[in-house]
C-alpha positions as CSV (number, residue, x, y, z in Angstrom):
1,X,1.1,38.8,7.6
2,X,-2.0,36.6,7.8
3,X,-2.5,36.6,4.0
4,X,1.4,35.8,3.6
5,X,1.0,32.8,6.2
6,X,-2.1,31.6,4.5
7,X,-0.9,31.3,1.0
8,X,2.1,29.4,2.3
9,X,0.0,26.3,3.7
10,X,-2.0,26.6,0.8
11,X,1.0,25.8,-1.0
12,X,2.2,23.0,1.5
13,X,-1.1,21.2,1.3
14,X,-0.6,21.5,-2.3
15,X,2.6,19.8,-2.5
16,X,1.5,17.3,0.2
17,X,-1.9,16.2,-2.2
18,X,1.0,15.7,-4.7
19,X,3.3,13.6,-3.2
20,X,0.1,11.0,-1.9
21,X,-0.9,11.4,-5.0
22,X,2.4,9.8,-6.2
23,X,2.4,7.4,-3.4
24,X,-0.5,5.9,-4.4
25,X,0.1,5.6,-8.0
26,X,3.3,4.1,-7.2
27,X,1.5,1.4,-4.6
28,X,-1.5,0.9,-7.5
29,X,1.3,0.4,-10.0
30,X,3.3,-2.5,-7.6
31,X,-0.3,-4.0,-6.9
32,X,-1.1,-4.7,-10.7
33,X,1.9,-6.7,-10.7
34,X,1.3,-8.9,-7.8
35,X,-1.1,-10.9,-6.6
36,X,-3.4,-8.9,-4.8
37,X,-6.4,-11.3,-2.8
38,X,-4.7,-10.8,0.6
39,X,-5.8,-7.0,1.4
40,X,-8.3,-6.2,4.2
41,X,-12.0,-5.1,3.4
42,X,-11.2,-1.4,3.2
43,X,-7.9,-1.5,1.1
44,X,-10.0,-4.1,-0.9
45,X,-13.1,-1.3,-1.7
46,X,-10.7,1.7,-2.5
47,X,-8.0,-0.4,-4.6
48,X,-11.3,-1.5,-6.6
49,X,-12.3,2.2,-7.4
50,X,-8.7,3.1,-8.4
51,X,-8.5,0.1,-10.0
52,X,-10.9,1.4,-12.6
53,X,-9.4,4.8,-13.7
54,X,-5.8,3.3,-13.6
55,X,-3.7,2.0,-16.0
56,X,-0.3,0.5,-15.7
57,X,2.3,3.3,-16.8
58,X,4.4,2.3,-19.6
59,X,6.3,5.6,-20.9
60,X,3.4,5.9,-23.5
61,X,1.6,8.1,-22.5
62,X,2.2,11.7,-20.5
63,X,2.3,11.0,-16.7
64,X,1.2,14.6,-15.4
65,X,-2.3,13.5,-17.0
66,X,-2.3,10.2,-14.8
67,X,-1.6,12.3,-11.9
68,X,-4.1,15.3,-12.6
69,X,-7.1,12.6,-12.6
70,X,-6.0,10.7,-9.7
71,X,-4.9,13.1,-7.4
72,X,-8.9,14.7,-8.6
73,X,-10.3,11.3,-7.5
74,X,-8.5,10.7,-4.4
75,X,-9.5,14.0,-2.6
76,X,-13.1,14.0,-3.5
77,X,-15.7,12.8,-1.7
78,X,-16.2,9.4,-4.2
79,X,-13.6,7.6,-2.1
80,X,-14.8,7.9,1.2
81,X,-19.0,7.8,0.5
82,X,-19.4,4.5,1.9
């Protein structure tokens, strides 16, 4: 039963990386479009690292792709080094 109970929150952390994941991109995507000078020092340091790999969705381009390399950055180690 262990095993069964395991794989379950396996899966729910999953699905929870996924949906901050989209929460984010969603928050990056209403940042690019307004003006963004009034964030505190921390929101400031990680919306600059983001700020690099993003790009403003535009139906272009294949969103799973967007969401494979974010959801990579946010949970690594990069965002939280300093």
């Amino acid at each position: 039963m262990g095993t069964v109970a395991a794989r379950k929150a396996f899966k729910s952390v999953s699905n929870a990386k996924h949906v901050i994941t989209l929460e984010v991109l969603g928050q990056l995507q209403a940042l690019s479009f307004r003006n963004n000078d009034k964030m505190g020092k921390g929101t400031t340091a990680i919306y600059s690292i983001l700020k690099e790999q993003f790009e403003i969705y535009d139906n272009s381009r294949i969103f799973h792709d967007d969401l494979k390399k974010f959801r990579k950055l946010l949970f690594s180690s990069q965002m939280f080094d300093d």
